[in-house]
ZASE-405760 format. One record per residue (C-alpha): z, x negated, y. Coordinates in steps of 0.1 Angstrom, whole numbers, padded with zeros to 4 digits, always signed. Layout:
ZXY ...
//
This chain:
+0699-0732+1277 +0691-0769+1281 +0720-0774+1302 +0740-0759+1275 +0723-0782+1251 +0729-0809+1267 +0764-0800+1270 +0769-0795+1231 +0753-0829+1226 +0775-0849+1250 +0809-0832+1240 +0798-0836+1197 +0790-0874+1213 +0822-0882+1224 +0838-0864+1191 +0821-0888+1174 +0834-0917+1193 +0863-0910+1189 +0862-0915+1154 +0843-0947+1156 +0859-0981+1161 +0833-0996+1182 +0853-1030+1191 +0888-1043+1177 +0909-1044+1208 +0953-1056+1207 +0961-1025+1217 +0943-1006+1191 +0954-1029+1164 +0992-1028+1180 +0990-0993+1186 +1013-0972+1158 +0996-0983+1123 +0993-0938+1119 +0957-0947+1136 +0944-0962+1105 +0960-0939+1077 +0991-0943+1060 +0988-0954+1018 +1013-0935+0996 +1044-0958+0982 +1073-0951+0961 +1057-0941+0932 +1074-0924+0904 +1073-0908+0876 +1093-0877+0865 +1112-0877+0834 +1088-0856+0811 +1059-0878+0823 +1039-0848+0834 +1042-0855+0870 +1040-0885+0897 +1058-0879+0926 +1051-0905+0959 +1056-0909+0996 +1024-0903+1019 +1013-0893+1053 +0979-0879+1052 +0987-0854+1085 +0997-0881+1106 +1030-0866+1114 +1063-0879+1119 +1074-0889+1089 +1063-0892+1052 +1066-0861+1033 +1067-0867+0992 +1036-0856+0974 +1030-0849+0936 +1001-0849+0909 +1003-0837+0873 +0982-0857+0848 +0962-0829+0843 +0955-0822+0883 +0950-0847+0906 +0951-0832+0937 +0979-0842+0956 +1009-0810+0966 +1038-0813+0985 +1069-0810+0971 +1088-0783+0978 +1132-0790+0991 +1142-0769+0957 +1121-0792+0938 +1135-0822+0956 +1172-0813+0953 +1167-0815+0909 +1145-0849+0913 +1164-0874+0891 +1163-0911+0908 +1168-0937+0886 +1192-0934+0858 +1201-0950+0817 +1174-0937+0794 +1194-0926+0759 +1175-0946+0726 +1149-0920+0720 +1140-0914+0754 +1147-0878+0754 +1175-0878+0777 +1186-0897+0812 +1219-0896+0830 +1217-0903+0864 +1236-0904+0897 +1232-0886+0928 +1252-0881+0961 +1284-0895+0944 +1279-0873+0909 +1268-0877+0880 +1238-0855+0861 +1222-0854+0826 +1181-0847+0823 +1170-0835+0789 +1137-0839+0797 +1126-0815+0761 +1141-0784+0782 +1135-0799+0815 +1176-0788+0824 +1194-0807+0844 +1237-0806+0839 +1262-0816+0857 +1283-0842+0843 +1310-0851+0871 +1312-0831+0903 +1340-0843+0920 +1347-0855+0958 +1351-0887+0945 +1324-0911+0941 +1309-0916+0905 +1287-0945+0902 +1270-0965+0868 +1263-0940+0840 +1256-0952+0805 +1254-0936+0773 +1285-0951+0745 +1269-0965+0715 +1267-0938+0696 +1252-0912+0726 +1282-0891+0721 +1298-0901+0753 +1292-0906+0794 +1308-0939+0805 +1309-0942+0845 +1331-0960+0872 +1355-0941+0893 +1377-0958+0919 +1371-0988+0905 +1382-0976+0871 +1358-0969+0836 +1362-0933+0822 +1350-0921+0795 +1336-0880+0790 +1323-0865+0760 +1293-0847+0759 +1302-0819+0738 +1335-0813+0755 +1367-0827+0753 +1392-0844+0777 +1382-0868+0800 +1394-0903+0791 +1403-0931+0819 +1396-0966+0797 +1411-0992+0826 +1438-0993+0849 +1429-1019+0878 +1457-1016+0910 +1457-1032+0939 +1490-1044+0933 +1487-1083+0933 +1491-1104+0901 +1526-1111+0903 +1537-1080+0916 +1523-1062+0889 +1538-1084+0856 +1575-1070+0850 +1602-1098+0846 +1618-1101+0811 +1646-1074+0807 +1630-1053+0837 +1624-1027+0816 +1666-1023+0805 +1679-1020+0843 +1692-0991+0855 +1719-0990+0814 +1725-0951+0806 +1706-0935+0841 +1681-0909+0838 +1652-0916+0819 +1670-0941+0802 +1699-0924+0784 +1712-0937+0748 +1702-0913+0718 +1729-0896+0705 +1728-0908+0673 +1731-0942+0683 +1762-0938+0708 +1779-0922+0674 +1776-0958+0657 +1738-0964+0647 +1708-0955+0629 +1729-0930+0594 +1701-0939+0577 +1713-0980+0580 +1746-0988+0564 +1760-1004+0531 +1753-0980+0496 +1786-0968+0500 +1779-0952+0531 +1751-0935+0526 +1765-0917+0493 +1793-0904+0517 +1764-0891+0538 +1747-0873+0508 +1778-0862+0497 +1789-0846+0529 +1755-0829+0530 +1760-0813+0493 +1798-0798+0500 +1792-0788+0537 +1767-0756+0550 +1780-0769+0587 +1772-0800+0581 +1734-0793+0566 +1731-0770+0596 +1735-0797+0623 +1714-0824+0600 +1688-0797+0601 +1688-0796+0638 +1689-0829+0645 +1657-0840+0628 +1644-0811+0647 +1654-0823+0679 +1639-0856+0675 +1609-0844+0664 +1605-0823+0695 +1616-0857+0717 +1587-0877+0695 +1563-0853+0701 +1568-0850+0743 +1569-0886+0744 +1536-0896+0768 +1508-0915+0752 +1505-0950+0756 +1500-0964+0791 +1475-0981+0801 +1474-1018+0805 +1480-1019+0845 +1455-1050+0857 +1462-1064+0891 +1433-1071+0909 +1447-1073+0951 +1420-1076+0975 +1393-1092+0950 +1363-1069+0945 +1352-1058+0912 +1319-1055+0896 +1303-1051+0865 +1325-1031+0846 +1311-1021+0813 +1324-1017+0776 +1312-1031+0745 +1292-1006+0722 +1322-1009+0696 +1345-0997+0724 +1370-1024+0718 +1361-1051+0749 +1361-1039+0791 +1343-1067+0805 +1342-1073+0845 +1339-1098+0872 +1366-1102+0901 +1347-1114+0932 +1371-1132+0964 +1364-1132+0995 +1353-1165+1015 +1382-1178+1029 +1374-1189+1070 +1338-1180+1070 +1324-1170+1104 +1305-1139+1115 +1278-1143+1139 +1277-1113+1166 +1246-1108+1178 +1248-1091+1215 +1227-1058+1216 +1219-1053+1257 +1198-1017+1256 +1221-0995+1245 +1227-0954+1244 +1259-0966+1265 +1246-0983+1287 +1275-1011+1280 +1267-1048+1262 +1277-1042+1222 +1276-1066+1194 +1258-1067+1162 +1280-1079+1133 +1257-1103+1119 +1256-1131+1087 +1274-1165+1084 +1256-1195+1089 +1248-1221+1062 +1268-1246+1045 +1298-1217+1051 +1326-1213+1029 +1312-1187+1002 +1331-1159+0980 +1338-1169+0946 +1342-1147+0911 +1356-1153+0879 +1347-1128+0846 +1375-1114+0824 +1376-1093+0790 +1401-1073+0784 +1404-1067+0749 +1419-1029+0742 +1427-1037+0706 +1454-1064+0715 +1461-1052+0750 +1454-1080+0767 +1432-1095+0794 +1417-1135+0794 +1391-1151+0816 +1353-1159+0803 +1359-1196+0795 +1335-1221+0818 +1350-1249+0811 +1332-1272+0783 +1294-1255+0797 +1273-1282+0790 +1264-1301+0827 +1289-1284+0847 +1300-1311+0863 +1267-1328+0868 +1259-1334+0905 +1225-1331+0920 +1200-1362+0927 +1207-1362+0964 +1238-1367+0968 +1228-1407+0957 +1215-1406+0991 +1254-1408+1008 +1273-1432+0989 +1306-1420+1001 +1300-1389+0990 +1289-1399+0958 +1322-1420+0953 +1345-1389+0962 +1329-1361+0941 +1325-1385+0914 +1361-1393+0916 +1373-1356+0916 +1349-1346+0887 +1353-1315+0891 +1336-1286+0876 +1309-1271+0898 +1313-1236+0910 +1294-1208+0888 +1292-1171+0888 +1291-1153+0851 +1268-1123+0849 +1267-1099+0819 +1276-1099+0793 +1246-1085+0777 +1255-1070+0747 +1232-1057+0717 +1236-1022+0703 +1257-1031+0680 +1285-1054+0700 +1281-1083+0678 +1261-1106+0701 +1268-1104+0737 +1245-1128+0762 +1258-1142+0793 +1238-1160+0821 +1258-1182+0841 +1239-1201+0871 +1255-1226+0893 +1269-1219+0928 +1247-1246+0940 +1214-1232+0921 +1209-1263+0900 +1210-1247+0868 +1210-1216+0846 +1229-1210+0818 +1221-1181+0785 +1251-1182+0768 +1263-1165+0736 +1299-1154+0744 +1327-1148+0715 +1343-1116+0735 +1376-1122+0710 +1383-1159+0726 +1359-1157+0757 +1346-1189+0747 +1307-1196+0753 +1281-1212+0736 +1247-1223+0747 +1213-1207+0745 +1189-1227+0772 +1191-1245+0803 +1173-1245+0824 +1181-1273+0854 +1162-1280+0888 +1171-1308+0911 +1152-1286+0936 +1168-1251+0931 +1163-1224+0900 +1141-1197+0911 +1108-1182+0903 +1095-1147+0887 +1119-1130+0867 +1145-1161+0870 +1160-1154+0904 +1186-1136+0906 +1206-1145+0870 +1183-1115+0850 +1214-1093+0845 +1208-1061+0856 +1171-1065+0856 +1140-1058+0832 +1136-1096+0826 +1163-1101+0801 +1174-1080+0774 +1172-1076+0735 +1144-1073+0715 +1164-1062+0685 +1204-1067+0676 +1198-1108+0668 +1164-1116+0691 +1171-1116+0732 +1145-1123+0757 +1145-1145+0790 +1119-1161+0815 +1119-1196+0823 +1098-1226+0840 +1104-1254+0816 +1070-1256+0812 +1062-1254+0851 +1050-1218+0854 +1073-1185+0849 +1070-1174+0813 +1086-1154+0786 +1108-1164+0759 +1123-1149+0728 +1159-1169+0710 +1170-1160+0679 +1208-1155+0688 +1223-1163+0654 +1203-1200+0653 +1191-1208+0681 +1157-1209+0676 +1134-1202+0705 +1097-1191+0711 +1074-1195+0742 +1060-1162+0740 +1030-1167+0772 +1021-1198+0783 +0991-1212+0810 +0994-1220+0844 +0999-1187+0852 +1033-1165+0857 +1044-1135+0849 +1063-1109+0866 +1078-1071+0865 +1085-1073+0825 +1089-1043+0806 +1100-1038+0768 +1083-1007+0755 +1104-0979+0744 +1102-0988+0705 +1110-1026+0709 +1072-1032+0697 +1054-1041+0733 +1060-1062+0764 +1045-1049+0795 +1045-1073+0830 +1020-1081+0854 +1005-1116+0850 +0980-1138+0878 +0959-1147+0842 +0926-1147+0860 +0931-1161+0895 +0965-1167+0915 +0953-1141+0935 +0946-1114+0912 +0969-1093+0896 +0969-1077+0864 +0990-1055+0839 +0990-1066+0803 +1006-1057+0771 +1020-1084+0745 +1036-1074+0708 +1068-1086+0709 +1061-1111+0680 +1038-1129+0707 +0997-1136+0707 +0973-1129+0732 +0978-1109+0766 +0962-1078+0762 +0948-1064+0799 +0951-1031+0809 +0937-1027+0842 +0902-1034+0855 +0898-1031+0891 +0897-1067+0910 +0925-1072+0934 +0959-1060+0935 +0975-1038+0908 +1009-1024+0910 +1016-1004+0879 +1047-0980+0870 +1044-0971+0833 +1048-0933+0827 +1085-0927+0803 +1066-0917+0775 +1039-0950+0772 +1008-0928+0776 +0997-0930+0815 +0995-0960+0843 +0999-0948+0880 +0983-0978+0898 +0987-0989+0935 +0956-1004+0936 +0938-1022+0967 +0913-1048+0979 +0915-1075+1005 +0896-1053+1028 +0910-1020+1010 +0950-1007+1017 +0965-0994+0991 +0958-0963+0969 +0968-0944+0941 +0951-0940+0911 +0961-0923+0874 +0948-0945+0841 +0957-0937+0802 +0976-0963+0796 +0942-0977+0771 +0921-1012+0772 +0894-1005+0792 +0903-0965+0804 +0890-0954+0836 +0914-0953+0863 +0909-0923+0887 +0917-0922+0922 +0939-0899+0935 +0950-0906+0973 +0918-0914+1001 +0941-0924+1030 +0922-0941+1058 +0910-0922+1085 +0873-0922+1092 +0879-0946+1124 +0894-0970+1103 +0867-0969+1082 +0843-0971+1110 +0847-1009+1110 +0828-1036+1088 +0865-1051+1077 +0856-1086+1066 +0862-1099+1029 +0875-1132+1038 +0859-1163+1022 +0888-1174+0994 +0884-1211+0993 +0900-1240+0980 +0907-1278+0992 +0925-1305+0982 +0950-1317+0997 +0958-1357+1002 +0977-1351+0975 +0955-1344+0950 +0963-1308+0948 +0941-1275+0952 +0953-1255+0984 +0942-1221+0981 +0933-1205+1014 +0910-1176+1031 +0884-1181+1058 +0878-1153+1084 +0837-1168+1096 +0822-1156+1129 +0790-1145+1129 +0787-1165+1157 +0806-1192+1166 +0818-1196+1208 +0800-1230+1219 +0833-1249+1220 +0839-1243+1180 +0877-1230+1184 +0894-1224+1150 +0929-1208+1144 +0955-1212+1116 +0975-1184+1110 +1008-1189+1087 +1025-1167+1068 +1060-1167+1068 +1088-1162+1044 +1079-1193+1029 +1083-1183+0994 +1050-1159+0998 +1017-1156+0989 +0993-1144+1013 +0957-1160+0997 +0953-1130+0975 +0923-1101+0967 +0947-1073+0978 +0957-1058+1010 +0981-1080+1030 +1015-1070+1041 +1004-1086+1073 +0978-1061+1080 +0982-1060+1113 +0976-1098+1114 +0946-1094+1092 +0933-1070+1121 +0939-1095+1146 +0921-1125+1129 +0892-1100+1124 +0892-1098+1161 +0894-1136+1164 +0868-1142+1142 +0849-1113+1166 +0848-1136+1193 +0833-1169+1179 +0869-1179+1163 +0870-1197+1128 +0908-1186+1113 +0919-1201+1083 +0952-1189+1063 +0970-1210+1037 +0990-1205+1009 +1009-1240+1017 +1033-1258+0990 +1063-1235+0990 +1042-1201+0986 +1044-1180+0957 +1019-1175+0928 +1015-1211+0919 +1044-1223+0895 +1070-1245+0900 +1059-1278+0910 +1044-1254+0944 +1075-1235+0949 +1095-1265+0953 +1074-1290+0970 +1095-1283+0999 +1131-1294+0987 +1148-1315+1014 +1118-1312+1036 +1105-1280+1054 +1080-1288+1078 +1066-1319+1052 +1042-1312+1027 +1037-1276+1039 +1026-1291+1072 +1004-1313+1055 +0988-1286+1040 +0977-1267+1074 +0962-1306+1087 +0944-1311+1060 +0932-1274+1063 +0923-1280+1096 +0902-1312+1081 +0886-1289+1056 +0877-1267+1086 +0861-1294+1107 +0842-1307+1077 +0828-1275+1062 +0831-1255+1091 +0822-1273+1120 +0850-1266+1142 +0860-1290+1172 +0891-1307+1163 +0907-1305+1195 +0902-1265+1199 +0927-1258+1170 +0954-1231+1175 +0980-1220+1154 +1005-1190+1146 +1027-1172+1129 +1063-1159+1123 +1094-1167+1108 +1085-1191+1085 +1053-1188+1100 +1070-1194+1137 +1090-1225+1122 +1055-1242+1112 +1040-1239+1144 +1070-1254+1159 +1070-1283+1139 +1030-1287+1141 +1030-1286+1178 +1060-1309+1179 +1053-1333+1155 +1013-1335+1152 +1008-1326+1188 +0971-1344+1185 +0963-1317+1161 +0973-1284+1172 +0966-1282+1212 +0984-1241+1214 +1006-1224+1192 +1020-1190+1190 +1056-1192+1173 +1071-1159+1169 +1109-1152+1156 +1113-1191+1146 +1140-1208+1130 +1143-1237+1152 +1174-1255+1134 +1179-1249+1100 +1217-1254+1101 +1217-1222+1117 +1201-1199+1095 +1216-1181+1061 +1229-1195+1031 +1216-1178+1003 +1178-1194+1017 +1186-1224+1029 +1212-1242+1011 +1186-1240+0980 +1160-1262+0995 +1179-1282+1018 +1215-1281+1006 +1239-1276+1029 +1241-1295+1064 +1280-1313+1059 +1266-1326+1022 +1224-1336+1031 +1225-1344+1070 +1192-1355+1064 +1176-1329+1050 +1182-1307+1082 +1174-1335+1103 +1136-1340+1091 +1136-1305+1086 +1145-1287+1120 +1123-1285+1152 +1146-1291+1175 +1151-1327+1166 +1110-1329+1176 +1107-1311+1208 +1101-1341+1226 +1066-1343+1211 +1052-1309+1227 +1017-1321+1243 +0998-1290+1241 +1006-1255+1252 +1036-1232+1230 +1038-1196+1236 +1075-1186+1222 +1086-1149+1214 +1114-1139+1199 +1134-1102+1196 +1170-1103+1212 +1187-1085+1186 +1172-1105+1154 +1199-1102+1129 +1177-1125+1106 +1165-1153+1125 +1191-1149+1157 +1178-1151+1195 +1207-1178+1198 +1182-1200+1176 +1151-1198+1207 +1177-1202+1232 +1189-1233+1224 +1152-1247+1218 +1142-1232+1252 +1179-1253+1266 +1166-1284+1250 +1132-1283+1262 +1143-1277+1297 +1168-1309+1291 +1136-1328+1278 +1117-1315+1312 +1086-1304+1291 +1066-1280+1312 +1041-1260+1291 +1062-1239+1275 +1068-1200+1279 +1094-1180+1266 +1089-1140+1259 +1121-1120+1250 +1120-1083+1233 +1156-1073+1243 +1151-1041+1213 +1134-1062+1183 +1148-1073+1151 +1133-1096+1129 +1102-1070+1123 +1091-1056+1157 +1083-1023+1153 +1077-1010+1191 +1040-1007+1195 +1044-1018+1232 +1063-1050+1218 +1032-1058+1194 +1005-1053+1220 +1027-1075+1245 +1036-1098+1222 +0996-1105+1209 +0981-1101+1243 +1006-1132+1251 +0988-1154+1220 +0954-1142+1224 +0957-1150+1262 +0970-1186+1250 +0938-1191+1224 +0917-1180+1248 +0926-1205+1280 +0936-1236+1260 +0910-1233+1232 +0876-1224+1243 +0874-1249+1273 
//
């Protein structure tokens, strides 16, 4: 009996070991992130608001399975496939919100969400794409094959509105007289009537009382008119409808194709194709084949880029005309920098030309008699809200807004068509966001005179904007309290004082239920992933949870709160970072930065990091006597504009700055031995501790720079060419800005690791640091390769491998 005691005792011992995390090792946090629980994402909300359907993992298995509540139980159920198959995604709310068309697979559906039916709209093997109710709801308006149609919903004939071909331009505009060749052939024969002399109704009076009299004496004669009219009648009435107004497009893509709520304007945007850009291939080397095969990959920046050019065609006179851009106030302004070359300056002030720009709407109210356009420039210097007169495609100006840095921030990138950031509040009032005043805030413009009103304002910004269902409300998520905490608010349209919704410190991501009444929050801590929880949407309401994802071994562990501090720079500015403290510091005071990458991130925040599994790992740092600091440098997100662009024609400057003086602030406050600083990070993250080891080698003795952009000149456009232009047109820019041009000041020891098939930042950017360092004979430099990682590793093995390699690094070089 005691053995068997004793037995029970050790086997409900090791049970319970199993569950407990008794010391944070790499390969546990490496291991496949299942271990710790998996949070449920892609939250939605069905269309009659009665149910919240989301993507979670609680079994550990394979895959995520998708879950539901209803508002009035919140115990999560899987959904069953029949359910799944009706699930509408997405889709064009009708006015009052009764009603959603929506595609799927190719076709196109209707929800009434009263009944909860679901019909089909167009089933076809083509593909349908882009429904939207007409004006008046009594019509489906889609694209098919690159055409508009047009289906009513109470039956009736479907309607094609356009007629683009691929014939070219030229090809596809007949030559004067084409339409007379071929004389009497088929199709073309002369009417009887007029081979006989000419219209009998024409002709002198004399004439025509012959005509009448010939009618009155003759039965024959009456007979045959009688027959004739009948005849022609018949040919009348088997005469086709009007053709449609055939539109060349050739090879040029189109988008945006939409019609005017009075039906009388078809407004879209022809895109061409870069002429002579280059494709990088990146070589794949472990394949199913067993043969070397190439990735198609991106072009490089400062490559030629595609170029588009919006047209009306106007259905009531038949004819198409380009959106006018000529005359937009500024177009031709060139940017700041290019004072720098005076050459260049001379030439492109001598050709004068008008900069490139790309037209996106229009916007049109519910009416048709204001329609928005925002234009922004090719070059990302300005944006444009325009007021376009659809009957001349002439614009007039709204706002600009211009940067000699690059346009960008919440609810600004990206133009706003398409998005919840700009739209109307009623048929003469249209909203926008905008950082004239530093941070991202909203704005409403009276159309018809131009007024405008700031309708938030602090330095703060705001973000995922919503206009309630009656017009009455805006709904976004705002950083009001701290950079680092996020909100949802509500604001009456007329504007006054944020209203908040939410209550729980940290992160909130909110998706508002169709009809207004509930929240469904993804809601988490610093030391806290994210959950699910179910709120009326009400000042103050409770919010309940719903999901409890991590596993009781997760849990197991004291996960620190890190220490959010603040320093100034030698600037002058605040730096916002967190501090992960030992308990107990190792005797030689070792302290490591960790930096985010991406750049254009925030990362010094009260929720749960999208770098968890670096979180993990600075836990473990801190576990054994390490101090680890992590910055939100200039260039991170959450801070306004000034922040965002304190980069511009220098990466590697003030945002290097920023992790020196952090290391200062960590000596001083801290305690930590100057010389026993570390550093890493990836992508952005990687590029940093490049340039810190290369260029403040006195500072940072080992650094850890994973998946780094190493020259500038050979990463994307659509990033780079905002903050440093492009490398033909600021040279120096890329220059100051690219490691490689500073691998000669290595001192300390650099741990590189990059994946082989990174489509993002491309394994031809490490080797041709790794050639230059080997040309500059440095020594203390290693290389690790992932031959079957992207950008984002996701092999376990490649983790563990990977952060064995840094901690290794820390370890030797900084606790001598």
């Amino acid at each position: 009996m005691k053995k068997l005691f004793a037995l029970l005792l050790i086997t409900a011992s090791a049970g319970t070991h199993a569950q407990t995390l008794q010391k944070l090792t790499i390969e546990k946090i490496m291991s496949d992130p299942k271990w710790m629980g998996t949070s449920p994402e892609g939250v939605r909300w069905a269309d009659d608001s009665r149910k919240i359907y989301f993507n979670w993992n609680p079994d550990k298995a394979d895959r995520s399975a998708l879950y539901s509540i209803t508002t009035g139980d919140l115990r999560p159920q899987k959904v069953s496939a029949d359910e799944r198959r009706t699930l509408s995604s997405g889709g064009v709310w009708n006015k009052a919100h009764t009603r959603k068309l929506f595609e799927s697979n190719g076709d196109i559906f209707l929800s009434d969400v009263k009944n909860g039916k679901v019909t089909a709209i167009a089933v076809t093997t083509d593909r349908e794409s882009n429904p939207t109710f007409n004006a008046d709801e009594t019509q489906v308006l889609f694209t098919r094959n690159d055409n508009l149609y047009a289906l009513r919903l109470n039956g009736g004939a479907l309607k094609q509105l356009t007629n683009f071909t691929r014939a070219t331009a030229a090809a596809a505009v007949p030559t004067a007289g084409a339409g007379m060749r071929g004389g009497a052939g088929r199709g073309n024969a002369t009417p009887p009537t007029a081979a006989r002399g000419g219209n009998a109704e024409t002709g002198n009076p004399q004439d025509r009382w012959l005509r009448a009299e010939q009618l009155e004496l003759f039965e024959v004669i009456r007979e045959k008119d009688k027959n004739d009219k009948a005849t022609a009648a018949d040919r009348k009435a088997m005469q086709p409808l009007k053709k449609l107004k055939e539109i060349a497009i050739g090879e040029q893509s189109l988008s945006y194709l939409q019609q005017s709520p009075d039906g009388r304007y078809i407004t879209y945007r022809l895109i061409s194709a870069a002429v002579g850009a280059k494709n990088i291939q990146v070589p794949n080397y472990v394949t199913p084949t067993g043969y070397t095969e190439d990735i198609p990959g991106r072009t490089k920046v400062g490559a030629p880029q595609s170029t588009s050019r919006s047209y009306i065609y106007d259905t009531g006179r038949d004819t198409v005309y380009a959106i006018s851009t000529k005359g937009i106030p500024g177009i031709k302004d060139l940017p700041d920098y290019v004072k720098d070359y005076p050459k260049q300056l001379e030439e492109r002030t001598k050709r004068n030309d008008d900069r490139a720009v790309v037209v996106q709407g229009p916007i049109w109210n519910s009416t048709g008699k204001y329609a928005v356009v925002v234009v922004t420039a090719q070059d990302n210097k300005d944006r444009w809200i325009m007021k376009l007169d659809p009957a001349t495609g002439q614009l007039s100006l709204i706002d600009r807004q211009r940067d000699e840095a690059w346009i960008g921030g919440p609810g600004i990138s990206g133009g706003g068509f398409g998005n919840a950031n700009t739209g109307w509040v009623d048929d003469t009032h249209f909203y926008f966001q905008s950082e004239a005043t530093g941070y991202s805030h909203l704005y409403v413009v009276d159309v018809a005179n131009g007024q405008k009103k700031q309708l938030t304002s602090g330095k703060w910004e705001v973000s995922d904007l919503y206009l309630s269902n009656d017009h009455k409300t805006f709904y976004f998520t705002g950083n009001i309290e701290h950079p680092g905490i996020s909100h949802y608010y509500k604001l009456p349209v007329s504007g006054g004082k944020p209203v908040k919704l939410t209550g729980m410190k940290g992160g909130n991501n909110v998706s508002l239920s169709p009809d207004e009444k509930w929240l469904a929050i993804l809601y988490s801590y610093s030391n806290k992933p994210w959950e699910l929880y179910l709120q009326p949407n009400k000042p103050g309401a409770k919010a309940s949870k719903v999901t409890t994802s991590t596993t009781a071994e997760f849990n197991s562990y004291a996960w620190r709160e890190p220490e959010m501090v603040t320093f100034k720079n030698r600037y002058g500015a605040d730096v916002h970072a967190r501090v992960y403290a030992p308990k107990t510091p190792h005797p030689s005071k070792p302290a490591v930065v960790f930096v985010h990458g991406a750049g254009y991130l925030q990362n010094v925040h009260y929720w749960w990091s999208s770098y968890f599994r670096e979180y993990m790992f600075n836990n473990m740092l801190a576990d054994n006597g390490y101090t680890v600091i992590d910055i939100d440098y200039t260039g991170s997100a959450g801070y306004g504009r000034n922040w965002r662009t304190g980069i511009y024609r220098h990466m590697g400057g003030k945002d290097l700055d920023d992790q020196v003086d952090g290391i200062k602030f960590l000596v001083d406050k801290y305690g930590v031995d100057p010389k026993h600083v570390g550093m890493y990070g990836g992508s952005y993250g990687g590029f940093m501790t490049l340039m810190a080891m290369f260029t403040q080698p006195d500072v940072v003795a080992a650094g850890g720079a994973l998946r780094s952009v190493t020259d500038w000149a050979h990463y994307n456009h659509g990033y780079t060419s905002n903050i440093l232009n492009e490398p033909y047109t600021d040279e120096k820019a890329y220059k100051q800005s690219s490691p490689i041009y500073f691998a000669n000041g290595l001192k300390g020891r650099l741990l590189m690791a990059h994946g082989m098939v990174d489509v993002n930042v491309n394994y031809q950017d490490i080797v041709r640091l790794t050639q230059k360092l080997i040309e500059l004979h440095k020594e203390n430099w290693e290389l690790a390769s992932y031959p079957v990682e992207d950008h984002g590793f996701v092999q376990p093995s490649s983790w563990t491998d990977e952060y064995k390699r840094i901690y290794k690094l820390f370890e030797e070089t900084l606790k001598k």
